[in-house]
C-alpha positions as a printed NumPy array, in Angstrom:
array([[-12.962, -18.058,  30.763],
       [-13.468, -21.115,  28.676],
       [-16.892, -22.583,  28.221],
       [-16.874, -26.068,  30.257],
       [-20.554, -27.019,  27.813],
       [-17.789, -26.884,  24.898],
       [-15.598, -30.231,  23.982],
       [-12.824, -29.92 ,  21.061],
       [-11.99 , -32.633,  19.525],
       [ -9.578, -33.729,  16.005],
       [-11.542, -33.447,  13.015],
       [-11.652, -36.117,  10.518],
       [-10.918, -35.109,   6.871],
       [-14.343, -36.679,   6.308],
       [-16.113, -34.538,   8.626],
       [-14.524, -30.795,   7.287],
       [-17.809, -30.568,   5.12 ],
       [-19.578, -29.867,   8.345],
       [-18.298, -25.989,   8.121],
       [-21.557, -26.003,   7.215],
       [-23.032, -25.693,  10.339],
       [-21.087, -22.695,  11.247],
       [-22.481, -19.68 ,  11.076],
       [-20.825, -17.324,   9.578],
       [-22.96 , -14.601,  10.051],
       [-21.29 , -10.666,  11.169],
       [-21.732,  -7.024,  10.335],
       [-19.029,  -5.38 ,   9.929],
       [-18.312,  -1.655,  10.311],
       [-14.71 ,  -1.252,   9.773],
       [-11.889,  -3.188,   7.904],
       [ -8.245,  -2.648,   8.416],
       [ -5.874,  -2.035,   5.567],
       [ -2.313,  -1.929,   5.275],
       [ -1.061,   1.797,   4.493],
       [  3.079,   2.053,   4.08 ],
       [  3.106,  -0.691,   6.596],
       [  0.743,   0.516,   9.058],
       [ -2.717,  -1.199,  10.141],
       [ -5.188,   1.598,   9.312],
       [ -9.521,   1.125,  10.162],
       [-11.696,   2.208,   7.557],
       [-15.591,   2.319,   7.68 ],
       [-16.622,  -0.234,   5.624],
       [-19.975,  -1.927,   5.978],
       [-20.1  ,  -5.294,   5.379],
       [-23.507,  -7.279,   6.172],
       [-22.56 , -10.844,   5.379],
       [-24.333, -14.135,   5.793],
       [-23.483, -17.365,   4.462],
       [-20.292, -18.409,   2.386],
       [-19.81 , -15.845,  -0.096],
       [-17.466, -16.831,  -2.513],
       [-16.984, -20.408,  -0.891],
       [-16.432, -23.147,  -3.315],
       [-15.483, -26.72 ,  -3.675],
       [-11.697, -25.595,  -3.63 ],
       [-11.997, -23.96 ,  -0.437],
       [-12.984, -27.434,   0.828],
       [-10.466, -29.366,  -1.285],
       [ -7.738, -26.877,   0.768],
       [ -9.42 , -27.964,   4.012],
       [ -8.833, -31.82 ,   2.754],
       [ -5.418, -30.762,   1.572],
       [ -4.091, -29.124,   4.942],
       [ -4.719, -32.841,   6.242],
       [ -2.779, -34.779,   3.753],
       [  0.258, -32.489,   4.01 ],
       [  0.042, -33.841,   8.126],
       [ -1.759, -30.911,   9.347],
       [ -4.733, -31.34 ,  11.73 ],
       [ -8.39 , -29.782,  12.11 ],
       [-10.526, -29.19 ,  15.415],
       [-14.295, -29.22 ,  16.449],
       [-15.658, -27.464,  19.032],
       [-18.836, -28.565,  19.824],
       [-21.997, -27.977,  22.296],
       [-23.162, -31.652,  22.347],
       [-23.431, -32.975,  18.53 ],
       [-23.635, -28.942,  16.906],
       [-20.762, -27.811,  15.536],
       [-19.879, -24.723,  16.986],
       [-16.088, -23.756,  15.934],
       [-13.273, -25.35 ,  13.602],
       [ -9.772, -24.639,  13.219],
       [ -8.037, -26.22 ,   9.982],
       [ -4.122, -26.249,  10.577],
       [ -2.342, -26.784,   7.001],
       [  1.063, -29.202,   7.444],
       [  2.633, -27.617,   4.585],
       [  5.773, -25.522,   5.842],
       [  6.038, -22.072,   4.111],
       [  8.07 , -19.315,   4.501],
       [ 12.068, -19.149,   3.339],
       [ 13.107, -21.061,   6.125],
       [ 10.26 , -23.488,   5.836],
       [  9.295, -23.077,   9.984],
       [  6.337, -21.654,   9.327],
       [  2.83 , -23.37 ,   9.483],
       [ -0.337, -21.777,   8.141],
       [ -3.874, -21.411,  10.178],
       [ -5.588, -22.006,   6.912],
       [ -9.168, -21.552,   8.29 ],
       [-10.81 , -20.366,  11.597],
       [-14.201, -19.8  ,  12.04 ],
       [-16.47 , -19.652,  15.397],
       [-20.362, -19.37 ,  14.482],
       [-22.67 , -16.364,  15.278],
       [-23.718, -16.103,  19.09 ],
       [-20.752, -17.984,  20.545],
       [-18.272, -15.559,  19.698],
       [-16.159, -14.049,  22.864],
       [-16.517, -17.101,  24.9  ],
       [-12.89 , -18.192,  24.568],
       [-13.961, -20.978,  21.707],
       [-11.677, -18.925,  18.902],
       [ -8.798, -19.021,  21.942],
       [ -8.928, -22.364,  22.509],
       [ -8.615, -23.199,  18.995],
       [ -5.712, -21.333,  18.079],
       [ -3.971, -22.879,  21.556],
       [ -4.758, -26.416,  19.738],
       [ -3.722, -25.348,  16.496],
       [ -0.374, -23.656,  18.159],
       [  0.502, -26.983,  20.035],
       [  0.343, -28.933,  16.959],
       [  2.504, -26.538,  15.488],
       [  5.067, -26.676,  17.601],
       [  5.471, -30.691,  17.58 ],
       [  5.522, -30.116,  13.834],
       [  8.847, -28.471,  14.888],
       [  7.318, -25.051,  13.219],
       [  9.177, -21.572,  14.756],
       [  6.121, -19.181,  13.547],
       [  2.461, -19.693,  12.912],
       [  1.17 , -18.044,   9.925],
       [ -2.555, -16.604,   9.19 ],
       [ -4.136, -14.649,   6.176],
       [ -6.363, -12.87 ,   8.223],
       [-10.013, -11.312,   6.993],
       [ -9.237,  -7.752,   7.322],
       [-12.081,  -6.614,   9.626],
       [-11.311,  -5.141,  12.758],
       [-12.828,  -7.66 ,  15.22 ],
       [-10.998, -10.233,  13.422],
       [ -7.534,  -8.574,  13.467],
       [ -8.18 ,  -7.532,  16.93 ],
       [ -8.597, -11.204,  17.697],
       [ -5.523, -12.352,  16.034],
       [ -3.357,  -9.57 ,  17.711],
       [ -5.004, -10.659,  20.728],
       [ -3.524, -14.047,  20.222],
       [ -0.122, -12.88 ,  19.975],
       [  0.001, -12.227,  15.955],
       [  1.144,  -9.665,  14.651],
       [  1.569,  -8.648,  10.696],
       [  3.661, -11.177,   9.179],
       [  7.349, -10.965,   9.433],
       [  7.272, -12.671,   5.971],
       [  4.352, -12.818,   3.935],
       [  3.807, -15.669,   1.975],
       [  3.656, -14.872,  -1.627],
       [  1.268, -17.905,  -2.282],
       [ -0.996, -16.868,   0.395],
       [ -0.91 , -13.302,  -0.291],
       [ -1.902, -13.714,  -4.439],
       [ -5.143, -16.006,  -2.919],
       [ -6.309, -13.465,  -0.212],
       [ -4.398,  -9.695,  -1.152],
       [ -7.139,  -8.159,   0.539],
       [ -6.403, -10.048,   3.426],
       [ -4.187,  -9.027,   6.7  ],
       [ -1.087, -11.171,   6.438],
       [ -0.128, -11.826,   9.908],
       [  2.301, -14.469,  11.996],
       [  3.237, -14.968,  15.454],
       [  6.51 , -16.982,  17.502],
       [  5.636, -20.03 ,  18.451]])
């Protein structure tokens, strides 16, 4: 049931710095990990807070996915930031219909309130008047996130992008029909 305190709106490339506001806090328990094409769960604790690892070329992507004619959403709860979807315009795969959710993040306490949903339904709309056939997404491998994707109607990727794949190996490659 979607929240009706929650507005989305487009993002302005001069307003992606305010992934800032998101919090990214999660414990995880259990990551998946692709075994001779199968999605296995393994325990793996994971107590993470913050951007690890996120740099200025994480944010010159986000800029990036908007010059190529992509698009990026807000969802906000009056002025706070609450989710962001980052849709990259750049068409991959070898029949160059696919699009790529670069970047999809709802913060800590609003999570399972439909705002992740409602993103990917703006970011799948978009898609498809870009003309893409499939919807791409390098997914972080924990099992609430792949559950989520799946969810959504992903599934692993009928073609993993090599490009993607050397940036995020770890990662659960993963595309859906559009």
């Amino acid at each position: 049931m979607p929240n009706p305190t929650i507005e989305y709106r487009a993002l302005a490339a001069s307003e992606l710095d305010r992934v800032d506001e998101i919090d990214r806090s999660e414990v995880i328990h259990q990551n998946y990990r692709l075994r001779d094409g199968d999605l296995v769960a393994e325990d793996d604790y994971w107590d993470g807070h913050g951007w690890p690892g996120w740099t200025d070329d994480n944010r010159t992507r986000m800029r990036r996915c908007l010059e190529n004619g992509g698009s990026a959403w807000g969802a906000f709860e009056g002025q706070r930031l609450v989710g962001i979807a980052v849709l990259d315009g750049l068409r991959i795969g070898s029949a160059l219909d696919c699009l790529d959710l670069y970047f999809l993040h709802v913060t800590n306490g609003y999570r399972g309130s439909g705002i992740g949903h409602q993103l990917v339904r703006l970011a799948v709309t978009r898609a498809r008047e870009l003309g893409a056939r499939r919807l791409y997404v390098s997914a972080t491998p924990s099992v609430n996130t792949v559950s989520f994707y799946r969810r959504q109607g992903f599934d692993l990727a009928s073609e993993v992008d090599p490009e993607l794949y050397e940036l995020e190996p770890e990662d659960i490659h993963m595309d859906m029909p559009l």
